[in-house]
LOTOR-314990 format. One line per 8 residues: number of its first residue (from 1); their letters; for each residue x negated, y negated, z negated of N, C-alpha, C, O. Coordinates in steps of 0.05 Angstrom, whole numbers. Atoms other than C-alpha are relative to their C-alpha. Last residue first. Example, Ala and Ser with C-alpha at 12.3 -4.5 7.8 and 13.67 -1.06 7.14 Angstrom:
<nodes>
2 = sa = 16/24/1/-273/21/-143/15/-22/-14/5/-44/-18 | -18/24/0/-246/90/-156/-18/-24/0/-39/-24/-13
</nodes>
This chain:
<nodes>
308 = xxxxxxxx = 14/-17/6/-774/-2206/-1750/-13/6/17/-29/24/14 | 6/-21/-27/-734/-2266/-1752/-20/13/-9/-34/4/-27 | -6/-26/-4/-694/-2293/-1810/-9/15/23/4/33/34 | 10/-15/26/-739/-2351/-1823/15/23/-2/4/39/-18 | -25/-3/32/-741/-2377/-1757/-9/19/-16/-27/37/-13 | 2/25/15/-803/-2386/-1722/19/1/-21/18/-2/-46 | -1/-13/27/-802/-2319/-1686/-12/-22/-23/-30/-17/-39 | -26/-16/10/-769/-2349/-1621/-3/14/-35/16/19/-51
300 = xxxxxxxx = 11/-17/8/-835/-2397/-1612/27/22/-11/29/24/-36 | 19/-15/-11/-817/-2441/-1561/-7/20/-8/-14/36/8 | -12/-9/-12/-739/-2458/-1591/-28/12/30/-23/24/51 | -20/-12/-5/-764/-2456/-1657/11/8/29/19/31/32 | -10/10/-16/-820/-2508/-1653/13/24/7/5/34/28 | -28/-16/13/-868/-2516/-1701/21/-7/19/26/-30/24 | -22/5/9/-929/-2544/-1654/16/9/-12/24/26/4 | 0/33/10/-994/-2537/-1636/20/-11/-11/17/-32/-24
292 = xxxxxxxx = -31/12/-27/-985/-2453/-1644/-11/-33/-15/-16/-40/-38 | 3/23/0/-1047/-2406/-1668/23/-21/18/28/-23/42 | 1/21/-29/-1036/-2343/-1670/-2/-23/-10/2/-26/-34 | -14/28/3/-1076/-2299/-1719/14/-10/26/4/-9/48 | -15/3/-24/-1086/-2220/-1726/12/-28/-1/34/-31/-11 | -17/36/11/-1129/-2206/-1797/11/1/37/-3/16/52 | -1/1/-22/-1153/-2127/-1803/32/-20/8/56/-18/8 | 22/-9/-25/-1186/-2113/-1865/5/-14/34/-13/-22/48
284 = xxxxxxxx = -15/0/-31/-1140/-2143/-1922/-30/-4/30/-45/-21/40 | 9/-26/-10/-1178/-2129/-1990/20/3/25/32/24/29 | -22/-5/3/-1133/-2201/-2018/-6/34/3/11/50/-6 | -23/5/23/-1190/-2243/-2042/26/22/9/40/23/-11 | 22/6/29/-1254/-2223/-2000/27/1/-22/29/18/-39 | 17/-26/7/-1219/-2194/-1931/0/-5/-32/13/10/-47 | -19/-14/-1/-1167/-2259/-1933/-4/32/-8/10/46/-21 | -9/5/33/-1239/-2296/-1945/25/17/-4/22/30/-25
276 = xxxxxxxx = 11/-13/32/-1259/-2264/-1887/1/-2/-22/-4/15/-39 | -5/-26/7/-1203/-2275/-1840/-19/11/-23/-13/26/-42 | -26/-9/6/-1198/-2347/-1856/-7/37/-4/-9/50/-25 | -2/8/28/-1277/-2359/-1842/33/-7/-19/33/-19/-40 | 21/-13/14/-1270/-2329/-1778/-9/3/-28/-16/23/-40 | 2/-27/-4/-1218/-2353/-1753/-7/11/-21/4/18/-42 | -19/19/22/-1235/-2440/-1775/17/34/-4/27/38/-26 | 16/1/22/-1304/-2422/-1738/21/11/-21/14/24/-41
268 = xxxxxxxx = 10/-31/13/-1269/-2386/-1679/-19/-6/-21/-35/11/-27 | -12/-18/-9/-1215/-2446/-1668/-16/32/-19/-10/48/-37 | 19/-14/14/-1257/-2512/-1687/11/32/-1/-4/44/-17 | 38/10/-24/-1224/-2560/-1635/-19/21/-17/-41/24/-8 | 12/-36/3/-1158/-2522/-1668/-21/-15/6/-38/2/10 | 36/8/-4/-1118/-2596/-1691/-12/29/-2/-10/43/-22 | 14/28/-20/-1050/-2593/-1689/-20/9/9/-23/21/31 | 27/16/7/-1048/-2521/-1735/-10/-22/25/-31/-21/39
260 = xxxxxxxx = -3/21/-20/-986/-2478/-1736/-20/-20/-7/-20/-30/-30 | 14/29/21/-1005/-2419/-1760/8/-21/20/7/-20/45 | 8/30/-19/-969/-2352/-1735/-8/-25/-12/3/-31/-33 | -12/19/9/-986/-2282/-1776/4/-23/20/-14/-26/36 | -3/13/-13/-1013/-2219/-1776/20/-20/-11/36/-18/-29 | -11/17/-1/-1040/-2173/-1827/3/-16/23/-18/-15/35 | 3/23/-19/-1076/-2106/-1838/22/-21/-8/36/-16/-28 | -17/25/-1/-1092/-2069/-1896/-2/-21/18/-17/-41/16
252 = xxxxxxxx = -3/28/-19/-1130/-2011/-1899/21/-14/-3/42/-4/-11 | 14/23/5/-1138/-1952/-1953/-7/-27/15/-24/-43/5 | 9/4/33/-1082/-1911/-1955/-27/-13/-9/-31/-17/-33 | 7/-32/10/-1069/-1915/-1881/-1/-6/-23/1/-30/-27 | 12/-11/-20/-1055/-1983/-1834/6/30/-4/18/46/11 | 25/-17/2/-1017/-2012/-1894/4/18/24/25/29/31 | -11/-39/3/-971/-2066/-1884/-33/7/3/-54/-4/10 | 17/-13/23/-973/-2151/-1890/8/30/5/32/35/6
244 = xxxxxxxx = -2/-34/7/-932/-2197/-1846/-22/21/-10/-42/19/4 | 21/-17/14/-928/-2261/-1834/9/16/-10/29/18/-23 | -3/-24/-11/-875/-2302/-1778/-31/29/-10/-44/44/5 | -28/-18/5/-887/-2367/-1812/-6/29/10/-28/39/5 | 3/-32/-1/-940/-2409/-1839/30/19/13/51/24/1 | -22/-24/2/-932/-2481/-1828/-21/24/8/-40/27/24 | -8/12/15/-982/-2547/-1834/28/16/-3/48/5/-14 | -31/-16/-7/-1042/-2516/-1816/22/-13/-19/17/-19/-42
236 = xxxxxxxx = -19/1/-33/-1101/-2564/-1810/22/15/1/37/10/20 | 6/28/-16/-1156/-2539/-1864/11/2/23/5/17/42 | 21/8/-26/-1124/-2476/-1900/5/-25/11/27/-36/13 | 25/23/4/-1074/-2490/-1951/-28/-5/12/-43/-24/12 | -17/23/2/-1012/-2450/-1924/-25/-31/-2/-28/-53/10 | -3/11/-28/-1058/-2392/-1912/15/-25/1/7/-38/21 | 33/6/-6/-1074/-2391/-1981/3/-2/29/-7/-22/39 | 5/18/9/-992/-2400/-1997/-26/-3/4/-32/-26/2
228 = xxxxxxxx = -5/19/-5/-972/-2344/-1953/-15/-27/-8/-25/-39/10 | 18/-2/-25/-1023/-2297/-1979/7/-19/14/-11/-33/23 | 26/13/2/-1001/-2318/-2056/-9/-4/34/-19/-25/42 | 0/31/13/-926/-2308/-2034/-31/-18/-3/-36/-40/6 | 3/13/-28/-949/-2235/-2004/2/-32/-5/-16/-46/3 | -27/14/-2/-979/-2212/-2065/9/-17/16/-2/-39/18 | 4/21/-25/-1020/-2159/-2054/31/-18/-3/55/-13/2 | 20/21/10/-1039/-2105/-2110/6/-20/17/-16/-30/20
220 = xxxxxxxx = -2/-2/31/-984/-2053/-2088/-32/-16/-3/-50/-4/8 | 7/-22/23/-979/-2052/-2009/-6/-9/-24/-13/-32/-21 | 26/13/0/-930/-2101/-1967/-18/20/-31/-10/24/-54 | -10/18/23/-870/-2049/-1946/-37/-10/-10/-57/4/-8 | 16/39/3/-892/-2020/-1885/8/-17/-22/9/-41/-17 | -27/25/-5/-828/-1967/-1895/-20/-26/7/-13/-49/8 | -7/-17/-19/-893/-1903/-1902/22/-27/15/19/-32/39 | 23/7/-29/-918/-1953/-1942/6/7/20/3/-8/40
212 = xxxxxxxx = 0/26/-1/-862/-1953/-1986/-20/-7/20/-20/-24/38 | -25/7/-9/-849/-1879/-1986/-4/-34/7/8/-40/28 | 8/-9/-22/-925/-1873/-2007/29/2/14/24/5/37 | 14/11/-14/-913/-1914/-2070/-5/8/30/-11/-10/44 | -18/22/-6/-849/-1879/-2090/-22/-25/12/-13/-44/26 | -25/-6/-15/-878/-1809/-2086/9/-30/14/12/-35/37 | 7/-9/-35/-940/-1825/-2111/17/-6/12/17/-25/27 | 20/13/-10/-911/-1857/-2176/-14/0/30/-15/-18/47
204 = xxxxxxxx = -30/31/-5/-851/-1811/-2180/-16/-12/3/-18/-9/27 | -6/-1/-33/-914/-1748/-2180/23/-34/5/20/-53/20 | 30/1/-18/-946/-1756/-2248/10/-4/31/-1/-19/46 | 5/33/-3/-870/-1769/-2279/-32/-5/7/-40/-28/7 | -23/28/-12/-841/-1711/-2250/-11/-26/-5/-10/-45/10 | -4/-2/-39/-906/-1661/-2255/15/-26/9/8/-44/24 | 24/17/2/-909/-1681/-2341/-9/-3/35/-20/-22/45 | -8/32/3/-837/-1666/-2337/-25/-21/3/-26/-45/7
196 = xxxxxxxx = -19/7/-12/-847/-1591/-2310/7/-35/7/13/-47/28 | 16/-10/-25/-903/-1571/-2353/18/-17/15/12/-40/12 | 12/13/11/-852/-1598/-2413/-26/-2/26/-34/-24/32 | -6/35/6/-812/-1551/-2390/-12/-23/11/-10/-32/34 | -3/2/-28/-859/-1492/-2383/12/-27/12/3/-45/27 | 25/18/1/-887/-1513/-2460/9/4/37/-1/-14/51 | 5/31/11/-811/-1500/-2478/-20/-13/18/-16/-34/30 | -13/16/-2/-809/-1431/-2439/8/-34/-1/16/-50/16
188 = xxxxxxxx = 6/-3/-25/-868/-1408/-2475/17/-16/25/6/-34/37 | 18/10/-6/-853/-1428/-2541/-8/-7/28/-12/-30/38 | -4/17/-10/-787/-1392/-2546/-22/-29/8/-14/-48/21 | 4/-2/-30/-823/-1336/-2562/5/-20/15/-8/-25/35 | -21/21/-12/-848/-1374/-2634/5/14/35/-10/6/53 | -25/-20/-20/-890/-1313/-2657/26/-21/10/48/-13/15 | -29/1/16/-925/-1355/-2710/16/-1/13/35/-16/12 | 9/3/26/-1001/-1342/-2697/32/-2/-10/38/9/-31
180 = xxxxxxxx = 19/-25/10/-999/-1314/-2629/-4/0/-27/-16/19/-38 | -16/-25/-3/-940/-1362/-2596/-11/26/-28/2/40/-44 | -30/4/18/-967/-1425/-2627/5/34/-1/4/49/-20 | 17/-7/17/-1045/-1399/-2600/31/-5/-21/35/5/-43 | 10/-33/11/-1020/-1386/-2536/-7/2/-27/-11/25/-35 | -37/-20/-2/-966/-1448/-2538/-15/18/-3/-8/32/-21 | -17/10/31/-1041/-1493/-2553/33/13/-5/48/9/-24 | 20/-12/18/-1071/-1465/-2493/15/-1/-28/26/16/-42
172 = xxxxxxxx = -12/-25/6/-1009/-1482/-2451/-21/15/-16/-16/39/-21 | -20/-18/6/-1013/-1548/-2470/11/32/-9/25/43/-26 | 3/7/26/-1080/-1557/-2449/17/-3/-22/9/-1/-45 | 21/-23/11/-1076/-1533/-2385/0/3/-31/0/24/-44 | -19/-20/4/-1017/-1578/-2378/-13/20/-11/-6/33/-30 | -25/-1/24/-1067/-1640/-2395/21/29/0/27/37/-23 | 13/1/22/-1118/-1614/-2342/13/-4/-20/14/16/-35 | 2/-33/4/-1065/-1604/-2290/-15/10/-28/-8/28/-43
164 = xxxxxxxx = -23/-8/7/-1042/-1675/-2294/-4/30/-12/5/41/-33 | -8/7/20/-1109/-1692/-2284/23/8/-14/21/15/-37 | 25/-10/12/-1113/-1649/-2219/-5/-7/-33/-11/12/-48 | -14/-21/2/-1047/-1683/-2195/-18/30/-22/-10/47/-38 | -15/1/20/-1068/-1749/-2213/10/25/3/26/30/-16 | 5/5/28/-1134/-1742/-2176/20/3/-21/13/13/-42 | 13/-33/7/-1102/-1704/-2109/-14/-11/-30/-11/6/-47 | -27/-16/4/-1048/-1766/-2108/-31/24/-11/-36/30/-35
156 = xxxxxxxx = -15/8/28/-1099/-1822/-2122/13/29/-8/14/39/-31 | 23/-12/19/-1145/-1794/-2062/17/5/-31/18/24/-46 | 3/-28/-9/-1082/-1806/-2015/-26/16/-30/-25/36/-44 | -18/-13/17/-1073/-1876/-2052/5/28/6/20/40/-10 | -15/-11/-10/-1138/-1897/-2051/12/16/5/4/39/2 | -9/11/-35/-1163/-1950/-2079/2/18/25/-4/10/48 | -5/30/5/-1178/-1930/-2153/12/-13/23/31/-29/20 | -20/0/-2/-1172/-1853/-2129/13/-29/-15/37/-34/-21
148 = xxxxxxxx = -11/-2/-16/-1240/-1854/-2108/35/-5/-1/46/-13/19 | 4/28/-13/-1270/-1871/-2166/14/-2/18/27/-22/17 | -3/23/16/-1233/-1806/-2206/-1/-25/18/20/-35/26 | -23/20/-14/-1229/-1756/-2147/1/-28/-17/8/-49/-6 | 23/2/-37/-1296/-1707/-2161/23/-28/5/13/-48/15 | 16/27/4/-1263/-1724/-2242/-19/-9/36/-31/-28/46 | -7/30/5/-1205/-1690/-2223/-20/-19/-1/-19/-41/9 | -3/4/-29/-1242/-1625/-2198/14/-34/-9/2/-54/-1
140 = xxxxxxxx = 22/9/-19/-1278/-1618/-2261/4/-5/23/-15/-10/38 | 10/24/15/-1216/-1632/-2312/-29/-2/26/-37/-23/36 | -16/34/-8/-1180/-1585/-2272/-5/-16/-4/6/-34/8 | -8/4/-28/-1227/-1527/-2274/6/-26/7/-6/-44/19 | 34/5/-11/-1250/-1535/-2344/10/-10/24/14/-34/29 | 16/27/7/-1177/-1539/-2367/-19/-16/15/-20/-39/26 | -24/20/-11/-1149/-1481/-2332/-18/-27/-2/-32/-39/14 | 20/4/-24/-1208/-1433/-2362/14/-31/18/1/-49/28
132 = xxxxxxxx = 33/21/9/-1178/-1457/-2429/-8/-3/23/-14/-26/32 | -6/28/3/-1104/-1433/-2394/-22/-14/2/-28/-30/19 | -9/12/-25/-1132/-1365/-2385/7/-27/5/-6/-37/23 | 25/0/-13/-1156/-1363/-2460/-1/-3/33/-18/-18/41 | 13/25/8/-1096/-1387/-2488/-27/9/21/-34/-5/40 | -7/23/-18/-1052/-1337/-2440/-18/-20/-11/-24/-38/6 | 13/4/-31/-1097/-1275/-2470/8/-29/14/-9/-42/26 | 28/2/5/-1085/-1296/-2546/-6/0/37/-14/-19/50
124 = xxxxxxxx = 11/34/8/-1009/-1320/-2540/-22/9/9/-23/3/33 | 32/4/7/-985/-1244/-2509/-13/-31/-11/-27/-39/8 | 30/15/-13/-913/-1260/-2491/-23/2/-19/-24/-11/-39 | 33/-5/17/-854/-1223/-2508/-23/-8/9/-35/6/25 | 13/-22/4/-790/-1252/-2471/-24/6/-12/-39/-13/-14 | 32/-2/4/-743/-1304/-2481/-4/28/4/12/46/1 | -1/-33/-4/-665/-1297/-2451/-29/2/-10/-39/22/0 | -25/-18/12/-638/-1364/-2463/-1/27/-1/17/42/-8
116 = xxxxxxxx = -18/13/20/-700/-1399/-2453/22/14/-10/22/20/-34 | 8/-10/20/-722/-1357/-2397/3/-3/-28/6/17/-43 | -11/-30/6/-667/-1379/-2356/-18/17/-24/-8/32/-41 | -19/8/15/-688/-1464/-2374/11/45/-3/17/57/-24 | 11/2/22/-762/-1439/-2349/36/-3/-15/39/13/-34 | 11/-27/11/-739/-1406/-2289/-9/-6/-24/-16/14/-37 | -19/-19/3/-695/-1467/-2269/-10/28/-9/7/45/-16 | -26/6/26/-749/-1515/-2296/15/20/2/14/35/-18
108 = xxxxxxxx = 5/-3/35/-806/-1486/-2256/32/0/-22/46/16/-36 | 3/-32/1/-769/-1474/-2185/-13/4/-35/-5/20/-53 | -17/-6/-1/-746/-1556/-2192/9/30/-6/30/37/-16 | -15/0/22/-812/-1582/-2210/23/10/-1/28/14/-25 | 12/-21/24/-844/-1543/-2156/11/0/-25/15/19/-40 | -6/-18/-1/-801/-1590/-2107/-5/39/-16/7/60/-17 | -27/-4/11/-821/-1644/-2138/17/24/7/34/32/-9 | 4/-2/30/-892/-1624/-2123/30/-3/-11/40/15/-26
100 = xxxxxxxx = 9/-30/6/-883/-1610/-2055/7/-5/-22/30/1/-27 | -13/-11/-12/-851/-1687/-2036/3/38/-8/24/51/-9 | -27/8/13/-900/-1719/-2072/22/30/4/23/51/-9 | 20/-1/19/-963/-1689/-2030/27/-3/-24/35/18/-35 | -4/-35/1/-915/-1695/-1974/-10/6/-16/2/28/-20 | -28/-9/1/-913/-1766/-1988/4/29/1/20/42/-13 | -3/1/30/-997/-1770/-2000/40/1/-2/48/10/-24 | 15/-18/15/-1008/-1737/-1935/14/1/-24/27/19/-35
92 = xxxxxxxx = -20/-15/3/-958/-1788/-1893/-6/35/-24/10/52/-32 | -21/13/14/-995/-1844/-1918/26/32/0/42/40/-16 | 2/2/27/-1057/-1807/-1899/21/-15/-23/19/-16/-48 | -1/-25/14/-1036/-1798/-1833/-7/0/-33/8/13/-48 | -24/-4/8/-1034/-1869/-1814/13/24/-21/28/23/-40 | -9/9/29/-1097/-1871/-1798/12/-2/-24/5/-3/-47 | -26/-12/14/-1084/-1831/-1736/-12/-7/-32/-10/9/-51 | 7/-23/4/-1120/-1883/-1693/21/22/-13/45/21/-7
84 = xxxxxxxx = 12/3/17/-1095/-1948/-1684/-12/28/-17/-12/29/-42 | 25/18/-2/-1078/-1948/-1618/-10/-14/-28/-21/-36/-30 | 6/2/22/-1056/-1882/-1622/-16/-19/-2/-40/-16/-6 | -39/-9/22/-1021/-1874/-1555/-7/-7/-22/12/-21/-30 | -15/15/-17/-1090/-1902/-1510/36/5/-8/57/-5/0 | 4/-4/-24/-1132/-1882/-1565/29/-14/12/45/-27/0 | -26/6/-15/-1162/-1903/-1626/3/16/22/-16/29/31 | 4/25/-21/-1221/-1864/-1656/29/-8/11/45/10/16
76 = xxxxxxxx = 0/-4/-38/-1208/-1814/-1712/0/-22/8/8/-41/-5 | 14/10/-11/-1228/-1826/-1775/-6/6/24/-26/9/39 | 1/30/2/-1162/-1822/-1814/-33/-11/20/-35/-35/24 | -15/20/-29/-1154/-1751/-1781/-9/-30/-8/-19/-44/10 | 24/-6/-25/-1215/-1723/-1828/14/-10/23/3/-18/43 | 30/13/-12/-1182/-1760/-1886/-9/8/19/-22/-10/30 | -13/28/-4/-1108/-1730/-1875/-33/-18/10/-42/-26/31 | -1/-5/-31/-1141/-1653/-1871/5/-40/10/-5/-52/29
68 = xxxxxxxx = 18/1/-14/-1165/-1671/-1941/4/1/31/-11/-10/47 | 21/23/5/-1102/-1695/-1971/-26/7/13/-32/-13/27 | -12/27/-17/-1062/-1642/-1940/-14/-22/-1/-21/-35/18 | 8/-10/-23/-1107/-1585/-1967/12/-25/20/2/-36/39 | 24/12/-4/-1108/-1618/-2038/-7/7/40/-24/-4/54 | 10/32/2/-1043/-1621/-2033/-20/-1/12/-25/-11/34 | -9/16/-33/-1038/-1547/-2013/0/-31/-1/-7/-42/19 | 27/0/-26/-1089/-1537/-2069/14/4/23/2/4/44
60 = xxxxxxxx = 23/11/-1/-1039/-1570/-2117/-20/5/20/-31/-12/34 | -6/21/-26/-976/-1532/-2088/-18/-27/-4/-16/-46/12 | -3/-2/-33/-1018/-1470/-2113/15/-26/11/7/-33/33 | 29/10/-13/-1038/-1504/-2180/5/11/23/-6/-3/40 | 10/28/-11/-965/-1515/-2197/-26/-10/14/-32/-30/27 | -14/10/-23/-942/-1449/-2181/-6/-30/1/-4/-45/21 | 17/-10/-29/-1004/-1421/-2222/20/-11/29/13/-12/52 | 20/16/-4/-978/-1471/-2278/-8/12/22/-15/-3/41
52 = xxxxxxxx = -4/27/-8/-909/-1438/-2279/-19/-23/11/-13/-41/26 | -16/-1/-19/-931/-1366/-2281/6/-30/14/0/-37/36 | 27/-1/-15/-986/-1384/-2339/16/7/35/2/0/54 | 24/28/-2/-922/-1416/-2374/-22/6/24/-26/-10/42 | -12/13/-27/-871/-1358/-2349/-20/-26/5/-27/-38/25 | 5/39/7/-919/-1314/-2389/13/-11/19/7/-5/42 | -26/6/6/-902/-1233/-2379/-10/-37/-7/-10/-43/-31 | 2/15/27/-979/-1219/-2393/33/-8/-3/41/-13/-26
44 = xxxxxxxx = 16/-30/18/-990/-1170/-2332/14/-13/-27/26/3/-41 | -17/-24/-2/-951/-1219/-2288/-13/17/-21/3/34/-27 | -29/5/3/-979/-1282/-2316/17/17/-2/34/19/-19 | 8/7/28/-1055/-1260/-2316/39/-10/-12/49/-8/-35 | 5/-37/5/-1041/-1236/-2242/3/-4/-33/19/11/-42 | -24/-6/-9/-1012/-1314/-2227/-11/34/-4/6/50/4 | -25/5/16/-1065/-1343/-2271/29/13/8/48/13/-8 | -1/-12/26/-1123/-1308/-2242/25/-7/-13/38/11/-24
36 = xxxxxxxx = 1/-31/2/-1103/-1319/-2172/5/3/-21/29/7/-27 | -29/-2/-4/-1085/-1396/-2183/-2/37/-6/9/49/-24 | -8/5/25/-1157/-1401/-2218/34/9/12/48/24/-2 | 0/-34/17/-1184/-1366/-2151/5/-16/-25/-18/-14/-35 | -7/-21/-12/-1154/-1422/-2112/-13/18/-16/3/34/-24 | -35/-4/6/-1158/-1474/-2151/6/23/5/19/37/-10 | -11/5/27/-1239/-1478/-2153/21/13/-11/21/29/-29 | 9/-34/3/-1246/-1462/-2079/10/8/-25/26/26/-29
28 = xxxxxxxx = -22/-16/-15/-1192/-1527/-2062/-11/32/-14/4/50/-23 | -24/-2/10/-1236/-1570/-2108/16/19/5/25/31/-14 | -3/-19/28/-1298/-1545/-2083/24/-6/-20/30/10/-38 | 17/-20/-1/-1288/-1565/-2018/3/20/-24/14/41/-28 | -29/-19/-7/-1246/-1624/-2032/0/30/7/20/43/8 | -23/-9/23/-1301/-1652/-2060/26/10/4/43/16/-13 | 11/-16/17/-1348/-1639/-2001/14/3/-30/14/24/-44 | 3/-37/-8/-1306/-1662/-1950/-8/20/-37/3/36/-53
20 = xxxxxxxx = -8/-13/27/-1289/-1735/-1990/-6/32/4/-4/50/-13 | -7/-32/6/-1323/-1770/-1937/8/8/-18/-7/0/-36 | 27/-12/22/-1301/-1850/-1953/0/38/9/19/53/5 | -17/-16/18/-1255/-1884/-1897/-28/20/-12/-48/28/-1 | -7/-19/-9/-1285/-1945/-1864/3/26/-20/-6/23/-43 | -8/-21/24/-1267/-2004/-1884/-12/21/26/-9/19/50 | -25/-20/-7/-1299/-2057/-1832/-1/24/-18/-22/35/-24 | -22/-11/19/-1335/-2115/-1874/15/20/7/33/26/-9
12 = xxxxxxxx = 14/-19/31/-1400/-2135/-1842/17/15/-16/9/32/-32 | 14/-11/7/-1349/-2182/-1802/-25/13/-13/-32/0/-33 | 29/2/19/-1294/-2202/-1819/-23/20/5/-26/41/-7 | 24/-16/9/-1258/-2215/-1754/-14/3/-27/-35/-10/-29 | 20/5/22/-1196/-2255/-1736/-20/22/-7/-8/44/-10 | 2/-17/24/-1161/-2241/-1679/-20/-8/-19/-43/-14/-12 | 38/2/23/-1144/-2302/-1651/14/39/-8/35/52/-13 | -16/-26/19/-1064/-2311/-1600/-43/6/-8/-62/4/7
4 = xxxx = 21/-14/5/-1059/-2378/-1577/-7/24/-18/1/26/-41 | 4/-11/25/-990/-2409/-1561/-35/13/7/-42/16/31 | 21/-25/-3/-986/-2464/-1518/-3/12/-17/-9/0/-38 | 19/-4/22/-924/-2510/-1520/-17/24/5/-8/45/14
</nodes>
């Protein structure tokens, strides 16, 4: 039996990965002198809150530093080791990206749960107004990531982390003004917390999507059953097997697969017009077909249904 090995093409369609330089630019500048102010504005002020947020916006603008370095590898050229460039990198961005942040949640809580039992005197009026600046900041670097972080999941991470930041901000404004009007110390502590939980369940999303890619697991909008079944109903194939679905980087999606299809006499039309529709309905970039005349297990070894 002859196998035939297609790449499929859409072309007009190759992803290529969006500059983000310039918002990561002023995102990163942004953070960085807000982290200053809040981590001097903390110590002078005794606040574990404005303490806690400046440790969250520093392993924010190392995000943001990982997430941008990730894009400027994702458009590197193949090479003769990286034969798909370092694409890839951006899967491993947005896990480390994870990865930090839970680890921030861990240094918050335990200094927030000690403060708790031991409060100390905190200024409300200065930390509300440090915080406000918080807001601005975070709310204007999040929005540079908004569109971007619809499809993709490296962008996603520095958007939800930036958002995230904007809601804490906004917390800890509202503990300066608890604290300053009705001396609640235990305020501070609390709203650190609470800082803390709004990190864990902004980050478990990243985390557990970018672990999954990182495993090739088939990416989040794509349902492999459907992909099967549209390949199943293409003209002339009368088996699908040995398909497979993973992410390239945080925004590609390749696929390969074997078709078994009698009748090819139409080969790079019947291609061509697979891989693009595969492009059109599923956002799968980079299609890999064989083509086999026959189902036939003992030619094609990855016929069975437990082979990989």
């Amino acid at each position: 039996m002859g196998h035939h090995h297609h790449h499929g093409c859409s072309h007009g369609h190759a992803h290529r990965p969006v500059d983000y330089s310039r918002a990561f630019a002023i995102g990163v500048g942004l953070n960085i002198t807000f982290v200053v102010l809040e981590a001097v504005g903390g110590v002078i002020l005794g606040s574990m809150a404005l303490l806690a947020d400046a440790g969250h916006n520093l392993s924010d603008v190392l995000g943001l530093l990982l997430a941008w370095g990730a894009t400027y590898l994702a458009r590197s050229r193949p090479t003769d080791r990286y034969t798909y460039g370092l694409r890839g990198s951006t899967i491993l961005a947005a896990m480390l990206n994870g990865l930090i942040l839970m680890m921030a949640v861990g240094g918050i809580a335990w200094e927030s749960l000690r403060r708790l039992v031991d409060p100390s005197v905190v200024e409300g009026g200065p930390v509300a107004v440090i915080a406000a600046v918080g807001v601005i900041i975070n709310t204007v670097t999040a929005l540079l990531f908004m569109r971007g972080g619809q499809h993709d999941l490296n962008i996603r991470g520095a958007y939800l982390h930036m958002a995230a930041d904007a809601g804490v901000s906004v917390a800890v404004v509202l503990g300066g003004v608890g604290m300053m009007t009705l001396g609640w110390l235990w305020l501070d502590p609390v709203l650190s917390l609470i800082i803390a939980g709004v990190i864990l369940w902004s980050t478990w999303g990243l985390l557990r999507d970018s672990v999954n890619l990182a495993l090739q697991a088939v990416p989040t909008g794509i349902d492999l059953k459907e992909v099967h079944e549209y390949l199943l109903q293409r003209p002339g194939v009368t088996v699908v097997h040995d398909l497979h679905v993973w992410a390239m980087s945080t925004t590609e999606t390749a696929l390969t697969a074997h078709l078994v299809r009698p009748e090819n006499g139409d080969a790079d039309v019947f291609l061509s017009a697979t891989s693009q529709e595969l492009h059109e309905r599923f956002g799968i970039e980079h299609t890999t077909l064989q083509i086999e005349r026959v189902h036939d297990e003992e030619a094609c070894k990855l016929a069975r249904a437990d082979a990989v």
